[in-house]
N, C-alpha and C positions, 0 to 999 in steps of 0.2 A: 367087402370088395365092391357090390354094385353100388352102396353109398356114396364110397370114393369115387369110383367111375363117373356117377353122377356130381359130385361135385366137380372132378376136372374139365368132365365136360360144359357143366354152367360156367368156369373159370374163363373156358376158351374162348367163350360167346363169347362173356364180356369182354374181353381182350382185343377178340376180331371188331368188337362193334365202337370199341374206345379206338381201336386202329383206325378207323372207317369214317367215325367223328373227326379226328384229330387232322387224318390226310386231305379231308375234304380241299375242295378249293376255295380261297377266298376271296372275293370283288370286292372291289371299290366301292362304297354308301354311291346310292343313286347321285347322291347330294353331289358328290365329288364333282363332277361335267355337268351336271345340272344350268343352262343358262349360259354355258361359255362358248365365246365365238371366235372361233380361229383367225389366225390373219397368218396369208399366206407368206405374205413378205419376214414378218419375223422368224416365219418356220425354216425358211432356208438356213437361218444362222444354227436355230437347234439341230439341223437336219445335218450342218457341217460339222458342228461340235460332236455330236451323237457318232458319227464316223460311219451311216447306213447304209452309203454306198459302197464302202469296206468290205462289206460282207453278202452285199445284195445285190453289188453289179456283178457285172462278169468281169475274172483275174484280171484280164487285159483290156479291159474296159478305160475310153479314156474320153477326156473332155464329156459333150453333151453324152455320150452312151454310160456314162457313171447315175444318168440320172433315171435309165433304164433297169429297175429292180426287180429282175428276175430271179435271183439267187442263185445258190449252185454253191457258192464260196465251200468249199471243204476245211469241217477245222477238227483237226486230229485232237485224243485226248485219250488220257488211261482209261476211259469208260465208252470209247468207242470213236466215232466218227462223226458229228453232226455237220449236216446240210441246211446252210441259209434257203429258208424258202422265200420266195416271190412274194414280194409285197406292193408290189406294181399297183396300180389302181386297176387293173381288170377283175371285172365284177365276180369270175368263174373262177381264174388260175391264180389271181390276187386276193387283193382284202378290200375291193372298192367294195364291193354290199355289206359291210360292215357298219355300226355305229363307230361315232366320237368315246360312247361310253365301252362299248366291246374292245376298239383301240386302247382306251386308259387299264382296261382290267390286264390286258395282254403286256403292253410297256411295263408296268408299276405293279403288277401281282402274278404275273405270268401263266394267265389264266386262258385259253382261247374261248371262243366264242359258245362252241359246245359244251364248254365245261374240263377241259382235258387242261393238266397241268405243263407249260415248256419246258426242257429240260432249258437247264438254267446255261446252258452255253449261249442260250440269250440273255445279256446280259440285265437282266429287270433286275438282279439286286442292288444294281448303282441306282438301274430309270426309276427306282423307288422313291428314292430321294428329288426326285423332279417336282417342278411345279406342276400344277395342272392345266395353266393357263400355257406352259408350254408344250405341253405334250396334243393341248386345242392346236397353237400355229403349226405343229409339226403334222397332226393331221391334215390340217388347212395344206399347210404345202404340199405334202404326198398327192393332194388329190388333184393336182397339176401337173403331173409327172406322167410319161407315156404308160399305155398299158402296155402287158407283154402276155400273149398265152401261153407261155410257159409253165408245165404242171412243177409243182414244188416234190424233189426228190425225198425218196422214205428217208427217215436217220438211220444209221448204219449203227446199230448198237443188240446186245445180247441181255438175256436174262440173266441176272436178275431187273435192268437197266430197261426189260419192255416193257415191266408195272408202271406206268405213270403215276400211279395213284400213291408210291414209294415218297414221289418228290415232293407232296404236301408235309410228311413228318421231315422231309429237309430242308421246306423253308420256314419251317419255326424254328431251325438254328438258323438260319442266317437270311435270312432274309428281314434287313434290318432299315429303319427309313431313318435313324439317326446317324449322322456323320462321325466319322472318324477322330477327324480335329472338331472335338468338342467346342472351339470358342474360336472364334474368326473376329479379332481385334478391328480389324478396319473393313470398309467397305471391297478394299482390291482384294484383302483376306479371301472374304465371305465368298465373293463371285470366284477366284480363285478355285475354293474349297467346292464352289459347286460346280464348276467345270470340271475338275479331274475323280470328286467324288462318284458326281452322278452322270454329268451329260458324255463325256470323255472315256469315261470309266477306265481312267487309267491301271489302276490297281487289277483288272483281269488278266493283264502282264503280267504285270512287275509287283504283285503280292506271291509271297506262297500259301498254298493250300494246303490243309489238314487231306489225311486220308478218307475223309469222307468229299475233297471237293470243294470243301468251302474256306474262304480265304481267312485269315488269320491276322485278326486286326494288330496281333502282338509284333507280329513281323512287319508291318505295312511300309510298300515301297521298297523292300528291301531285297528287290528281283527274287526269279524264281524260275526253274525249268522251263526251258522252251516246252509245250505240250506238244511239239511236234517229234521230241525226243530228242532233236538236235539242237545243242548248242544252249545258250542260259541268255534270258533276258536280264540284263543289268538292274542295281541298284540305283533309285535315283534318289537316296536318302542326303540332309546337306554333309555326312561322314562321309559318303562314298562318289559323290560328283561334286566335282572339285571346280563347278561350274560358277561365275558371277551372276544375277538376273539378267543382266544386258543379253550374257553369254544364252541362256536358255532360252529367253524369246525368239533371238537372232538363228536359231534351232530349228524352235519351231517354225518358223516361217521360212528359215530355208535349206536346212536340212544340213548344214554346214557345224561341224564341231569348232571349236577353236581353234582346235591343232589340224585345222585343213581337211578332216574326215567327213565322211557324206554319209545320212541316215539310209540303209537297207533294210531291205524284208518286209517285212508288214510295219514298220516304224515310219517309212519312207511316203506310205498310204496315208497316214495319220496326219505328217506332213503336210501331203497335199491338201487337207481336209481343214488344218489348225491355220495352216498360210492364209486363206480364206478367211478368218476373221478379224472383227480388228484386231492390230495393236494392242490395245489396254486389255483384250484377254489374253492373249500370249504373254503380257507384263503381267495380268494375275497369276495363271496358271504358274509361274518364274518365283513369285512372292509365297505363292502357297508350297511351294515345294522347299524353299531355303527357310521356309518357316516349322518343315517338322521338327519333331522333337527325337 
């Protein structure tokens, strides 16, 4: 018996310490931001595409005060309640005393700065898929943007869900930097593919989620429970919108269906965010969607 005892007990080390390896968090190669230099101008388009004011202004925040990112934003979910926090450039209640590289680990690995893993209702498993030369203008641009001392609210979430150290064995499922539509035939394809993959991150709608939370590339696009419990985000697969591209862009920019409807709820936000860019991305975005399969 004490043999055994002592074998289960060396079993469990191992176990805890392959656990312990395995959740670790993991950065970006130095190399990644190494030498790159933001331009602030470009950052505004990733900053509209990314949708950050969506969840970092305040609800009724409008015109210049959407550029004021204090957080708050509430987003309900069967695993609790997360709070957008403040990403404002103030040095204390923001992320102004942050590096370019501490930025890139948080976006694209969801790592913060001390080492703590995000839960993933920040959306890094699209920003994965970014470039890095974008994720530079988007900090460029953030750091233009008003401070705000506003402290960033707790997450509203229970145990099991207070290990953060859990979320490292969840994103070696899914935290993935390959794209969905593995092959982007043309140029509007590609850029397409990478607005609604990574910067847009469409899919955190309108994909369903496995019971563990992570989206299910079998299903993609092919709506899914509002997580606020009410109501269902539509399909926007080409079986189930019954849409022309003129018809989607014309959407996105202004919120208008064909048949005279007007986008609400948080779609409406998104809107406001997509109108803002040009043209030929709303005509990507239009081409990559009537192009799943």
């Amino acid at each position: 018996m004490r043999r055994l005892f002592t074998i289960l007990i060396g079993l469990a080390v191992v176990l805890a310490a392959a656990g312990w390896f395995l959740s670790a968090p993991a950065r970006l190669p130095a190399s990644a931001t190494e030498g790159l230099e933001g331009d602030a101008d470009r950052g505004e388009a990733v900053f509209l595409a990314g949708g950050c004011a969506s969840c970092h202004a305040a609800e009724d925040a409008e015109d210049e005060d959407r550029r004021v990112l204090a957080g708050g934003v509430r987003l309900e979910s069967d695993f609790g309640t997360f709070v957008a926090p403040n990403i404002s450039p103030d040095p204390e209640a923001g992320i102004g005393d942050w590096t370019l590289a501490q930025f890139a680990d948080a976006m694209m690995r969801g790592v913060s700065p001390d080492g703590q893993h995000y839960y993933p209702a920040f959306p890094y498993t699209a920003y994965a898929k970014m470039q890095t030369q974008d994720v530079a203008d988007l900090w460029a641009f953030l750091q233009t943007l008003p401070p705000s001392d506003v402290q960033s609210a707790a997450q509203e979430v229970e145990f099991p869900y207070t290990l953060r150290r859990g979320i490292g064995l969840w994103k070696r499922l899914y935290l993935e930097e390959e794209f969905v539509m593995s092959h982007a035939g043309t140029d509007e394809l590609e850029r397409g593919r990478y607005l609604v993959e990574a910067l847009a991150h469409c899919a955190e709608c309108h994909t369903p989620r496995d019971r563990f939370g992570g989206l299910d590339p079998a299903r993609w696009m092919e709506g899914a429970p509002n997580p606020s419990g009410r109501g269902r985000i539509p399909a926007i697969t080409p079986d189930e919108l019954d849409w022309s591209a003129s018809d989607i862009a014309w959407y996105l920019e202004s919120g208008f269906t064909p048949d005279y409807d007007s986008a609400g709820g948080t779609m409406a936000d998104v809107v406001t965010n997509l109108a803002q860019l040009p043209a030929a991305d709303r005509e990507a975005i239009a081409a990559y969607l009537l192009a799943l399969d």
